[in-house]
PDB file with one MODEL, atoms N, CA, C and O in Angstrom:
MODEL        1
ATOM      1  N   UNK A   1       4.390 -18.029  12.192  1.00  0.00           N
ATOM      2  CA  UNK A   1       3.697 -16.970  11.485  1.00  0.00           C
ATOM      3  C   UNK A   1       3.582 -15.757  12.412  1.00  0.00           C
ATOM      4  O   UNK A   1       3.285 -15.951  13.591  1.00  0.00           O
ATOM      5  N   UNK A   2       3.741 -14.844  12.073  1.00  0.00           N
ATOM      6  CA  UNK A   2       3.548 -13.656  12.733  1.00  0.00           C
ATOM      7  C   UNK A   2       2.131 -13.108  12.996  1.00  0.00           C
ATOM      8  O   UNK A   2       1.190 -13.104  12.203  1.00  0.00           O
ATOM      9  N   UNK A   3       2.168 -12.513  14.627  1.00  0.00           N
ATOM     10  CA  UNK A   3       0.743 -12.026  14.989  1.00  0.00           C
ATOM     11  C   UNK A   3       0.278 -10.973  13.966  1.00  0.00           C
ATOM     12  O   UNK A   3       0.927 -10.181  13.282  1.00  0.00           O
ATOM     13  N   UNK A   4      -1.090 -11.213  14.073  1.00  0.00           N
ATOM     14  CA  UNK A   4      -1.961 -10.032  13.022  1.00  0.00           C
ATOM     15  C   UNK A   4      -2.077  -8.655  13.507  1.00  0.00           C
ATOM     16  O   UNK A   4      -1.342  -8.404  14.462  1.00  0.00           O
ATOM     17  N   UNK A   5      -2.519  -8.086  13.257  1.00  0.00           N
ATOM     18  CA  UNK A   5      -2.634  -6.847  13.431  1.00  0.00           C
ATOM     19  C   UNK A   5      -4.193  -6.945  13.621  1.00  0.00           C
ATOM     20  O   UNK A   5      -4.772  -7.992  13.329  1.00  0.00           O
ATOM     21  N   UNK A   6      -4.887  -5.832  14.122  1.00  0.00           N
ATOM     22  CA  UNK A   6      -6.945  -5.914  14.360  1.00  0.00           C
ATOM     23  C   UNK A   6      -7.343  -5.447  13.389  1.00  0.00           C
ATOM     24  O   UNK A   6      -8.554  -5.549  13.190  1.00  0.00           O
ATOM     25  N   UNK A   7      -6.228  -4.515  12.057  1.00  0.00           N
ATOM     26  CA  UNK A   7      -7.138  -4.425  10.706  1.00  0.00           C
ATOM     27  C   UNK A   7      -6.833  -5.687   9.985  1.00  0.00           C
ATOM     28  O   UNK A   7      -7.605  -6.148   9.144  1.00  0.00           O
ATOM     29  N   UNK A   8      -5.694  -6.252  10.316  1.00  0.00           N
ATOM     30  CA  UNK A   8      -5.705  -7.593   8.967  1.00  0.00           C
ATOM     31  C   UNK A   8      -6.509  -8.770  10.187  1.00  0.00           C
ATOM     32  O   UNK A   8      -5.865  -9.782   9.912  1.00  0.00           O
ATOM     33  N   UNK A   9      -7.186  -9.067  10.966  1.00  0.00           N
ATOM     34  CA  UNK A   9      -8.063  -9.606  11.273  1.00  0.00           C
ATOM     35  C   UNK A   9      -9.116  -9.343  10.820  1.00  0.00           C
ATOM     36  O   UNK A   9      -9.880 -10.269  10.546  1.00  0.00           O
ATOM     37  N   UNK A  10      -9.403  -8.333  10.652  1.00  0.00           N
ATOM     38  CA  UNK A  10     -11.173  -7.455  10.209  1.00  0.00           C
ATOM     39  C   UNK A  10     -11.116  -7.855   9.079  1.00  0.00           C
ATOM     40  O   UNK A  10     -12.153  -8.383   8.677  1.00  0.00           O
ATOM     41  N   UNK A  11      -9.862  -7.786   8.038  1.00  0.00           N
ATOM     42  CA  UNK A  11      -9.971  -7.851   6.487  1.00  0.00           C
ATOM     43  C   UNK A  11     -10.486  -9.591   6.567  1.00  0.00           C
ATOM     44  O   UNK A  11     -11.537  -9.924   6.019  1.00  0.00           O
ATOM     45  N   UNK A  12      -9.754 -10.450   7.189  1.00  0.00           N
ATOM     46  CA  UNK A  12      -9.676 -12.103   6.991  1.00  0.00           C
ATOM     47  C   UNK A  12     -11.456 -12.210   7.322  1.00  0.00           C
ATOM     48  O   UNK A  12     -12.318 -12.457   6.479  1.00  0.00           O
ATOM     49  N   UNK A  13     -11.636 -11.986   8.565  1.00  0.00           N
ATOM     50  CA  UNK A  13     -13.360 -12.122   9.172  1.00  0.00           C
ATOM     51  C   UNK A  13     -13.827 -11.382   7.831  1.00  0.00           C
ATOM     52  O   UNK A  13     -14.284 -12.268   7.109  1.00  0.00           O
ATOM     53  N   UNK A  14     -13.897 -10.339   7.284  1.00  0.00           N
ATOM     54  CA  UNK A  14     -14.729 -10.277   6.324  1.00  0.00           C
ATOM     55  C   UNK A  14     -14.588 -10.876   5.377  1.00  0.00           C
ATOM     56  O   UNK A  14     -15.702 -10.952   4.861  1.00  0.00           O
ATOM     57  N   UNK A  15     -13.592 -11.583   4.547  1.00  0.00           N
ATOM     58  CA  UNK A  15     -13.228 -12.549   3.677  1.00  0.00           C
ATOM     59  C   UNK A  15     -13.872 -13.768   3.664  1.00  0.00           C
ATOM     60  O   UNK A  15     -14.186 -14.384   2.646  1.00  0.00           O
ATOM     61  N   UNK A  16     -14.146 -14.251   5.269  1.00  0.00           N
ATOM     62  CA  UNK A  16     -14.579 -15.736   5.744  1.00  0.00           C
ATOM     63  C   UNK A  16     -16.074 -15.655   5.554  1.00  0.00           C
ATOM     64  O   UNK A  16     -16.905 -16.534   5.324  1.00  0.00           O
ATOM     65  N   UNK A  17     -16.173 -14.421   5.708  1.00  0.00           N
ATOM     66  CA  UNK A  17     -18.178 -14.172   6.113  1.00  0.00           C
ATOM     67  C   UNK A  17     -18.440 -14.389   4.510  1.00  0.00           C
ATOM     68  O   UNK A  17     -19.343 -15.115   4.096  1.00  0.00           O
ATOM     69  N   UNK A  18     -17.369 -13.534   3.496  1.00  0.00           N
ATOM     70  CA  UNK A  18     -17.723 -13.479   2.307  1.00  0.00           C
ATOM     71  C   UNK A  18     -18.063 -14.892   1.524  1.00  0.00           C
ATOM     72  O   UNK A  18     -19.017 -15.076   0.767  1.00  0.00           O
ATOM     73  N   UNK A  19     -17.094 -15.798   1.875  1.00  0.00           N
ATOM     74  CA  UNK A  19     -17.309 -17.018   1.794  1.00  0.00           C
ATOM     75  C   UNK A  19     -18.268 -17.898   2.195  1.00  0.00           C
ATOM     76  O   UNK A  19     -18.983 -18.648   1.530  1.00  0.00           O
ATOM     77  N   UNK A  20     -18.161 -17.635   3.829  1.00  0.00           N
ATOM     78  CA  UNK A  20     -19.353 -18.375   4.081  1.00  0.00           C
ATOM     79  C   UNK A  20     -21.186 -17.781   2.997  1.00  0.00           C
ATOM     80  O   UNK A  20     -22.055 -18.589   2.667  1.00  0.00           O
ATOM     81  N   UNK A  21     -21.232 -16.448   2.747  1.00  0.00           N
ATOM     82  CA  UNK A  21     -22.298 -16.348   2.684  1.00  0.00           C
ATOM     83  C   UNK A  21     -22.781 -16.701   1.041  1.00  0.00           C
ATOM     84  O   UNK A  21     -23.947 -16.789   0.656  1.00  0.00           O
ATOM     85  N   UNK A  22     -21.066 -16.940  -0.115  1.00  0.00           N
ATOM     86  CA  UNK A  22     -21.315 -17.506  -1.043  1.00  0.00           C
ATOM     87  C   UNK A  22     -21.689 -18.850  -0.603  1.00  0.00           C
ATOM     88  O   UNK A  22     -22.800 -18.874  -1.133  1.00  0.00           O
ATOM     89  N   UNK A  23     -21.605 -19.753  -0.144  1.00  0.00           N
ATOM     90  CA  UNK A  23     -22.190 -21.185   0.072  1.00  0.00           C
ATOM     91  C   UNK A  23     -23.466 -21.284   0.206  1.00  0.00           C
ATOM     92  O   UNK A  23     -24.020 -22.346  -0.081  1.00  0.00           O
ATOM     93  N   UNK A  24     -24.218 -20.140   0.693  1.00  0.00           N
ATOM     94  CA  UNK A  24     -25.327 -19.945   0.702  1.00  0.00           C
ATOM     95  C   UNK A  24     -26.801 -19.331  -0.304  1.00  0.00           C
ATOM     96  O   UNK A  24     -27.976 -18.976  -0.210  1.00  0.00           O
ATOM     97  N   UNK A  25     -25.275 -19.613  -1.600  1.00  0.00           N
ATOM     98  CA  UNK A  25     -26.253 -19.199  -3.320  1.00  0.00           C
ATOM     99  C   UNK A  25     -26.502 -20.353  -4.056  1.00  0.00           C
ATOM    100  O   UNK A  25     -26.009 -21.463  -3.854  1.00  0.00           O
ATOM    101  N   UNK A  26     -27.323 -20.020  -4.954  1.00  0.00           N
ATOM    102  CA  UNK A  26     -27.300 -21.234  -5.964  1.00  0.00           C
ATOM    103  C   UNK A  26     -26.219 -21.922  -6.204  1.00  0.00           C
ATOM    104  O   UNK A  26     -25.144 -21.467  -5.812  1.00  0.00           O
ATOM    105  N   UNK A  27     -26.273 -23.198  -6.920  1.00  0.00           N
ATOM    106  CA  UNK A  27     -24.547 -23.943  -7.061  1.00  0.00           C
ATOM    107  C   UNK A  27     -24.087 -23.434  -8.082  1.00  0.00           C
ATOM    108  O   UNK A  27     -22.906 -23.086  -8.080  1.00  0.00           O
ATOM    109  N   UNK A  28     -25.221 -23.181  -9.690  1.00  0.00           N
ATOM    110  CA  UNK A  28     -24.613 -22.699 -10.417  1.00  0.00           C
ATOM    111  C   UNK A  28     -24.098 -21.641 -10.715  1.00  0.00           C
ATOM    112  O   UNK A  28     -23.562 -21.473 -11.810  1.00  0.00           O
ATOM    113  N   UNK A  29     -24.183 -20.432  -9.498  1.00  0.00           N
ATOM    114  CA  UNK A  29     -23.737 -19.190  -9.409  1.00  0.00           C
ATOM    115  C   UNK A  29     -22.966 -18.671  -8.332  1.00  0.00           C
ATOM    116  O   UNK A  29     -22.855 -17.503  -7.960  1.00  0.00           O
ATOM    117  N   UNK A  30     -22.443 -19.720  -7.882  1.00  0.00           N
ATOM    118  CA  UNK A  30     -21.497 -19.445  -6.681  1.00  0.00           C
ATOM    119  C   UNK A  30     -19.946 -19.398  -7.188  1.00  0.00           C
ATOM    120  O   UNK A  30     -19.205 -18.628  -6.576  1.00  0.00           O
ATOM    121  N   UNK A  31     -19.482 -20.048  -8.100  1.00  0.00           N
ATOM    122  CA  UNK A  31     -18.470 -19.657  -8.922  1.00  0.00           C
ATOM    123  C   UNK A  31     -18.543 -18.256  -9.075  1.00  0.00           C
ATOM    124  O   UNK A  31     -17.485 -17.646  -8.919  1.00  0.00           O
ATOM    125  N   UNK A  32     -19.872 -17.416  -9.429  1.00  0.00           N
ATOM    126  CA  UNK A  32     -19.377 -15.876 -10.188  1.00  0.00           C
ATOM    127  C   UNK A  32     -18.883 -14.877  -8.846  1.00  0.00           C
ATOM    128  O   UNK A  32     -17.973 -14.058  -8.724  1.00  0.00           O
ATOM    129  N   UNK A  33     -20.114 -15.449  -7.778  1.00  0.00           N
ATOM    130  CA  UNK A  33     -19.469 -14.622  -6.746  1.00  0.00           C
ATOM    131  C   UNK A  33     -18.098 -14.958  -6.159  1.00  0.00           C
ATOM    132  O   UNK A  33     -17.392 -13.968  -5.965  1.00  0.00           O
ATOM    133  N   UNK A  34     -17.451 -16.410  -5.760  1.00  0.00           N
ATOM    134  CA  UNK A  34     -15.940 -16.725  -5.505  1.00  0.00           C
ATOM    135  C   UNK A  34     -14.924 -15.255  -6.604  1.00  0.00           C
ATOM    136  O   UNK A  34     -14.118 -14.369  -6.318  1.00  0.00           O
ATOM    137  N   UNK A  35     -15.550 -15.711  -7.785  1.00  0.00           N
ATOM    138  CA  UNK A  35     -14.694 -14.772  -8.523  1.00  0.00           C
ATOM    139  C   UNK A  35     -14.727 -13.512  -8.526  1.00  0.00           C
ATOM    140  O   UNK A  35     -13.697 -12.840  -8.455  1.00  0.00           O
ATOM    141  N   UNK A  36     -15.858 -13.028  -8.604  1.00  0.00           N
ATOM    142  CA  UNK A  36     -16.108 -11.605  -7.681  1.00  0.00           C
ATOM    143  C   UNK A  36     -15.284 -11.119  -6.741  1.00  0.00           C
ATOM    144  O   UNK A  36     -14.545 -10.134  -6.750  1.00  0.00           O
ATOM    145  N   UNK A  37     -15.621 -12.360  -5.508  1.00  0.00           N
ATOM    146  CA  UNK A  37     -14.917 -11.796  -4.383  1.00  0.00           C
ATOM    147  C   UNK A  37     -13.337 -11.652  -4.150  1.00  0.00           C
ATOM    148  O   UNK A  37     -12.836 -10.760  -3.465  1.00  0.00           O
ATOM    149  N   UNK A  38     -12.714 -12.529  -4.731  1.00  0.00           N
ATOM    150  CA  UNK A  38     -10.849 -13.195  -5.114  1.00  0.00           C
ATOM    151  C   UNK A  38     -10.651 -11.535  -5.598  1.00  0.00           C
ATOM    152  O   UNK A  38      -9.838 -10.696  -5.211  1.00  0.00           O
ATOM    153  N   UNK A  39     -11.693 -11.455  -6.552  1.00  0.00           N
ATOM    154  CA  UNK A  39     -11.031 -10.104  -7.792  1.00  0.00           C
ATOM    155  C   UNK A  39     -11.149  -9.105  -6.730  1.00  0.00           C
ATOM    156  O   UNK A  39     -10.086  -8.485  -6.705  1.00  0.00           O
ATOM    157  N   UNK A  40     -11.988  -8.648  -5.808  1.00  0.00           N
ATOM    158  CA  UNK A  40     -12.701  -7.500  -5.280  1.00  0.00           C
ATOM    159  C   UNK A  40     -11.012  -7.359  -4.003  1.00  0.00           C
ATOM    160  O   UNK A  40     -10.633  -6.191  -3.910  1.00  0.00           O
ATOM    161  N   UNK A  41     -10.551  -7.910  -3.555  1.00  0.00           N
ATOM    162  CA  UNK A  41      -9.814  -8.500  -2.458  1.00  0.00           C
ATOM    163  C   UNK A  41      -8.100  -8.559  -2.869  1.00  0.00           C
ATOM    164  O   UNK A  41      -7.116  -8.399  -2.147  1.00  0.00           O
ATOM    165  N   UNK A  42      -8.206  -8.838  -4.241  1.00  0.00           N
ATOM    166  CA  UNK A  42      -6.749  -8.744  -4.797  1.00  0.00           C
ATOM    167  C   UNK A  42      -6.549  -7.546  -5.702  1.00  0.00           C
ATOM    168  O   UNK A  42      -5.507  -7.137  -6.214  1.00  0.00           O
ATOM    169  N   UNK A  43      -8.079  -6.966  -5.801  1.00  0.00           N
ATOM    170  CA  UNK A  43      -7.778  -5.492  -6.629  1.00  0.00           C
ATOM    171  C   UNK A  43      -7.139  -4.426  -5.771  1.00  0.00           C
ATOM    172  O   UNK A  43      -6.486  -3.475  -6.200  1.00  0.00           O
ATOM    173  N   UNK A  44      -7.447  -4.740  -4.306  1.00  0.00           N
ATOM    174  CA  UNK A  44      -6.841  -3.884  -3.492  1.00  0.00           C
ATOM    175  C   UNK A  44      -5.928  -4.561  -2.286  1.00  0.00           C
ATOM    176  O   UNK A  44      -6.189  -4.162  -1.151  1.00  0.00           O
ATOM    177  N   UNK A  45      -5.247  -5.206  -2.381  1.00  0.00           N
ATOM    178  CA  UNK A  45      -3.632  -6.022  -2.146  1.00  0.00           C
ATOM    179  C   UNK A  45      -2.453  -4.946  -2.215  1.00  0.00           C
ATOM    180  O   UNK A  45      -1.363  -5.045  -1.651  1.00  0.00           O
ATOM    181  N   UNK A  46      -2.849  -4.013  -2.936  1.00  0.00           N
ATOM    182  CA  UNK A  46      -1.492  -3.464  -2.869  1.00  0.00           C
ATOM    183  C   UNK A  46      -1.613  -1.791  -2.368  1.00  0.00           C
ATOM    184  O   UNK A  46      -0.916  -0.917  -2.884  1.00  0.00           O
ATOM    185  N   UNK A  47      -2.672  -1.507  -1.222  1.00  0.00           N
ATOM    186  CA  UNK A  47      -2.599  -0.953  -0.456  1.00  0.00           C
ATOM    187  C   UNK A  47      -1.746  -1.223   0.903  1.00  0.00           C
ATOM    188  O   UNK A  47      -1.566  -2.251   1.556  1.00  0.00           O
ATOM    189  N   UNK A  48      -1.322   0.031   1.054  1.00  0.00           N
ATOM    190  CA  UNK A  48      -0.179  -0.182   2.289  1.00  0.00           C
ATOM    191  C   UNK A  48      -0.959  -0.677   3.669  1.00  0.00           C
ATOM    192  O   UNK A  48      -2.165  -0.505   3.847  1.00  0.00           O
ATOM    193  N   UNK A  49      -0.047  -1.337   4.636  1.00  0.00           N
ATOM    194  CA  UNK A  49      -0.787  -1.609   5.614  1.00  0.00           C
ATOM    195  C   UNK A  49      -0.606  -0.460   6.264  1.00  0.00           C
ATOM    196  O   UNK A  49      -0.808  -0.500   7.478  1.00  0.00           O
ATOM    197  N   UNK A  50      -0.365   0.290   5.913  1.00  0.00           N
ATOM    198  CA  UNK A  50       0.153   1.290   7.052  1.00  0.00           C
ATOM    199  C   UNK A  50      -1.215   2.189   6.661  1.00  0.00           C
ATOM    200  O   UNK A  50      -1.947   2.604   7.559  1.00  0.00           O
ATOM    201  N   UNK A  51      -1.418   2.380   5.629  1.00  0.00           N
ATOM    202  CA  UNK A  51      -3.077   3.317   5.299  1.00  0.00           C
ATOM    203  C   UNK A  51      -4.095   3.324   5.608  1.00  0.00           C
ATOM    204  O   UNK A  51      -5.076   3.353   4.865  1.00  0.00           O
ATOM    205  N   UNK A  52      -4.074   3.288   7.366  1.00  0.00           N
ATOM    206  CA  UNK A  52      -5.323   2.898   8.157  1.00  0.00           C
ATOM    207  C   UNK A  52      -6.562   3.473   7.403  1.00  0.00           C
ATOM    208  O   UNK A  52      -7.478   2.701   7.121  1.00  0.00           O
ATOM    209  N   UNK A  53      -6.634   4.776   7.069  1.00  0.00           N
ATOM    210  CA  UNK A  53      -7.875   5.137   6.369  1.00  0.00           C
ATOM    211  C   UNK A  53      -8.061   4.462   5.198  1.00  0.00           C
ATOM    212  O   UNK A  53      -9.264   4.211   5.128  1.00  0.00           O
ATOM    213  N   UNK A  54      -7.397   3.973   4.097  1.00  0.00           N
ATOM    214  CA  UNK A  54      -8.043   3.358   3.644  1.00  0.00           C
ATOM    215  C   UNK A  54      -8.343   2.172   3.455  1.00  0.00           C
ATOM    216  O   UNK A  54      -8.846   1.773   2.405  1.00  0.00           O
ATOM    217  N   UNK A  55      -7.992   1.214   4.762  1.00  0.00           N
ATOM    218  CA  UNK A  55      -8.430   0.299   4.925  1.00  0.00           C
ATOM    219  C   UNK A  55      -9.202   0.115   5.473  1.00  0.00           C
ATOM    220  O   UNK A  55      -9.682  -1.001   5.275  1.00  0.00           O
ATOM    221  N   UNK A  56      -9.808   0.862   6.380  1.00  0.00           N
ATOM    222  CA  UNK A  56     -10.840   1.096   7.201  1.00  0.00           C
ATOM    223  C   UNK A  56     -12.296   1.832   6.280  1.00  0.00           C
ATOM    224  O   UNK A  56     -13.482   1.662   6.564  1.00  0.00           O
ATOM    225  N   UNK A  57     -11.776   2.590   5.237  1.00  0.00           N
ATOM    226  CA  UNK A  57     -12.870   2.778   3.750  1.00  0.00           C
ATOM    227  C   UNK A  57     -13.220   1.507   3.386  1.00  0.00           C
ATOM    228  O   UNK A  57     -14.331   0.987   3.491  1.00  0.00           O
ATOM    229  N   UNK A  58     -11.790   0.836   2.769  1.00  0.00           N
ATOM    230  CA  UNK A  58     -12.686  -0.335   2.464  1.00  0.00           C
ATOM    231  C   UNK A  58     -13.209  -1.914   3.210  1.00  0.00           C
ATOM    232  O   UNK A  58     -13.568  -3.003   2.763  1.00  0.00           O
ATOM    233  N   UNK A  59     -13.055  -1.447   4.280  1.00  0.00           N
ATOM    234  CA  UNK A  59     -13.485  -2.518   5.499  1.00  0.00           C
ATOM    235  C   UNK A  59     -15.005  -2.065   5.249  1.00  0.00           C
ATOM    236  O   UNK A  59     -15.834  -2.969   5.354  1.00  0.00           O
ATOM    237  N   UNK A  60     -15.377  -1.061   5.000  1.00  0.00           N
ATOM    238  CA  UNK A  60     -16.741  -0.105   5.747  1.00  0.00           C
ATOM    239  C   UNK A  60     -17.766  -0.785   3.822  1.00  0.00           C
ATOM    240  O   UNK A  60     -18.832  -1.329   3.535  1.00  0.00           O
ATOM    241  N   UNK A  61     -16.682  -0.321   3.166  1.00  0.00           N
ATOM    242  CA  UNK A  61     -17.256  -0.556   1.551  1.00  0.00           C
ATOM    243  C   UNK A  61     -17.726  -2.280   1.313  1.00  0.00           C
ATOM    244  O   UNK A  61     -18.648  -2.757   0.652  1.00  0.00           O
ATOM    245  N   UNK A  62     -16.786  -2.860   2.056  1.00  0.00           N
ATOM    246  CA  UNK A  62     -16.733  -4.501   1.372  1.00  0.00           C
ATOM    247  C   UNK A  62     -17.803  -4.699   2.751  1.00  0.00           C
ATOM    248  O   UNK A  62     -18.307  -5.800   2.529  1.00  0.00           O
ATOM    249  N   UNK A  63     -18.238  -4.315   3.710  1.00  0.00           N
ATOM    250  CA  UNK A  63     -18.986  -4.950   4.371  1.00  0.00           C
ATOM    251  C   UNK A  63     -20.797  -4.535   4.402  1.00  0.00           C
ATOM    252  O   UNK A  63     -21.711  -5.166   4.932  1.00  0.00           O
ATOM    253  N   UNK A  64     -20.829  -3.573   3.817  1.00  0.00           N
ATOM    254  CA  UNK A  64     -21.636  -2.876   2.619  1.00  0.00           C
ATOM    255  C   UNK A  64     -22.230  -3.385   1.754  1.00  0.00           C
ATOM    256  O   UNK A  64     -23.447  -3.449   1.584  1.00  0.00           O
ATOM    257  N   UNK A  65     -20.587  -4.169   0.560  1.00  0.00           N
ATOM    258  CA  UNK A  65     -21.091  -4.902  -0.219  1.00  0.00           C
ATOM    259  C   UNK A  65     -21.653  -6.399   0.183  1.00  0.00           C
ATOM    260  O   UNK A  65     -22.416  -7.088  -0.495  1.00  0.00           O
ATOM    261  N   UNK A  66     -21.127  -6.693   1.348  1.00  0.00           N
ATOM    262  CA  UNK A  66     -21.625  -7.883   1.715  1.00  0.00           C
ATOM    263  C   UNK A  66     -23.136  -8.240   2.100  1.00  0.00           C
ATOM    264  O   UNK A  66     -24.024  -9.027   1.774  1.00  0.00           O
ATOM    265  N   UNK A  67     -22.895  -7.186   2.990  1.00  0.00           N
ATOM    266  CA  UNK A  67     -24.740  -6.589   2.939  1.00  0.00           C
ATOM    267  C   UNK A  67     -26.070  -6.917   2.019  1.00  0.00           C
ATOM    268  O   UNK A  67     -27.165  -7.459   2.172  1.00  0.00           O
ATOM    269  N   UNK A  68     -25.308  -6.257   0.954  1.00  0.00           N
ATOM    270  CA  UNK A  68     -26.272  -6.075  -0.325  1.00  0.00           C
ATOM    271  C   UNK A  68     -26.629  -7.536  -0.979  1.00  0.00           C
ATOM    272  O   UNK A  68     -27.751  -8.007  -1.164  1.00  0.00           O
ATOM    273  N   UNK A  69     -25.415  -8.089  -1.261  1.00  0.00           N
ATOM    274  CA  UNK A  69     -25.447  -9.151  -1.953  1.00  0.00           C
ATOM    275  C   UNK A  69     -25.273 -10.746  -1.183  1.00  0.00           C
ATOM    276  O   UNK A  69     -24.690 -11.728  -1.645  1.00  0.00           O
ATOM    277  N   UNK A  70     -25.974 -10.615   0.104  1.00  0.00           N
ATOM    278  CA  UNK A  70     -26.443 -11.736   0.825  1.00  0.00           C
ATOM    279  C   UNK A  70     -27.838 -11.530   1.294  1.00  0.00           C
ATOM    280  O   UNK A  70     -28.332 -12.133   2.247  1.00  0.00           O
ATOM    281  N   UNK A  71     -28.629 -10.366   0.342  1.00  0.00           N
ATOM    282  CA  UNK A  71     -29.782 -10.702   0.223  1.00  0.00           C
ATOM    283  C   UNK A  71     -30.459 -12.113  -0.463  1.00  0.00           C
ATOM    284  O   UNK A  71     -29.736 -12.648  -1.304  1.00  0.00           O
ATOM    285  N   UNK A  72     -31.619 -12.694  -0.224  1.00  0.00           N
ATOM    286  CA  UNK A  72     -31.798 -13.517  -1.123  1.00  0.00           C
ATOM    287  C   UNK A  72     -32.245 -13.344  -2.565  1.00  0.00           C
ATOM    288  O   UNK A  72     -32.298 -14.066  -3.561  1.00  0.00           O
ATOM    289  N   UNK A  73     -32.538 -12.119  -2.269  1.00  0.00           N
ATOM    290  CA  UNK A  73     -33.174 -11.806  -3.548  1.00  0.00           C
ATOM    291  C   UNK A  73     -31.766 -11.864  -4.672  1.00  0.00           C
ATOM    292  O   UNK A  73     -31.763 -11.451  -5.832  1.00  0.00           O
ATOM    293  N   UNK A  74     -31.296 -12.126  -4.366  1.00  0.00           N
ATOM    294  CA  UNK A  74     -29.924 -11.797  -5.140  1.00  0.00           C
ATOM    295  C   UNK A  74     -29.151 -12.992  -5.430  1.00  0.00           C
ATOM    296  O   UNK A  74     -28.338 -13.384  -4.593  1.00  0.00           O
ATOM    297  N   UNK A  75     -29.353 -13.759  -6.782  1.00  0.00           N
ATOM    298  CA  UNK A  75     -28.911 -14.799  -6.915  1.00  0.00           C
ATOM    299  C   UNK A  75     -28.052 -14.868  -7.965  1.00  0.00           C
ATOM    300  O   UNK A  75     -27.897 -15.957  -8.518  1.00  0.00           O
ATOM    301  N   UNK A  76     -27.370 -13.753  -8.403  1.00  0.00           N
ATOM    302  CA  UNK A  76     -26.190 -13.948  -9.792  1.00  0.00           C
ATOM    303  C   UNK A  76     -25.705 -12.629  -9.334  1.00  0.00           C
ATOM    304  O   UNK A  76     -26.279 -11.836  -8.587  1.00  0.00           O
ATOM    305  N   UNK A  77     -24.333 -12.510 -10.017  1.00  0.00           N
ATOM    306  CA  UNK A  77     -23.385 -11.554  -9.795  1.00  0.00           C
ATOM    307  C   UNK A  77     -22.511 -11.323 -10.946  1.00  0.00           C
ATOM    308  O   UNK A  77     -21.688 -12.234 -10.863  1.00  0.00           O
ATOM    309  N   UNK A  78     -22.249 -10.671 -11.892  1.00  0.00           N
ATOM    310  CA  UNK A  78     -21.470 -10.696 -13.502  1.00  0.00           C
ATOM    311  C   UNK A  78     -19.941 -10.023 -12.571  1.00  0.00           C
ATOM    312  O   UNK A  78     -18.900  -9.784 -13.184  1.00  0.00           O
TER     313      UNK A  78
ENDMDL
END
């Protein structure tokens, strides 16, 4: 497999955190966030790697959103 690059490391670590911090919701609502997150992650797949800025937007956006929604107060996600 070929070495990563330090933005497609940043993207994977935030992917893993995203994960890890769904395990940490209700059972019956951890499905909405998995799906959330798959959708949030493959909606933007077909940005170039070469578009440091906007991967680095949405490094800054998805870790933001991660933020928000690993409050506890926050137990469903549509």
């Amino acid at each position: 497999m070929a070495r990563l690059s330090g933005l497609q490391r940043e993207v994977l670590s935030l992917y893993r955190r995203c994960l890890r911090e769904i395990r940490k919701k209700p059972s019956e609502t951890r499905s909405n966030f998995k799906a959330y997150t798959r959708a949030e992650f493959r909606k933007n797949m077909s940005v170039s790697k070469k578009d440091f800025s906007a991967i680095e937007y949405l490094l800054r956006k998805g870790n933001r959103q991660l933020e928000m929604y690993s409050s506890p107060g926050i137990r469903n996600i549509r």
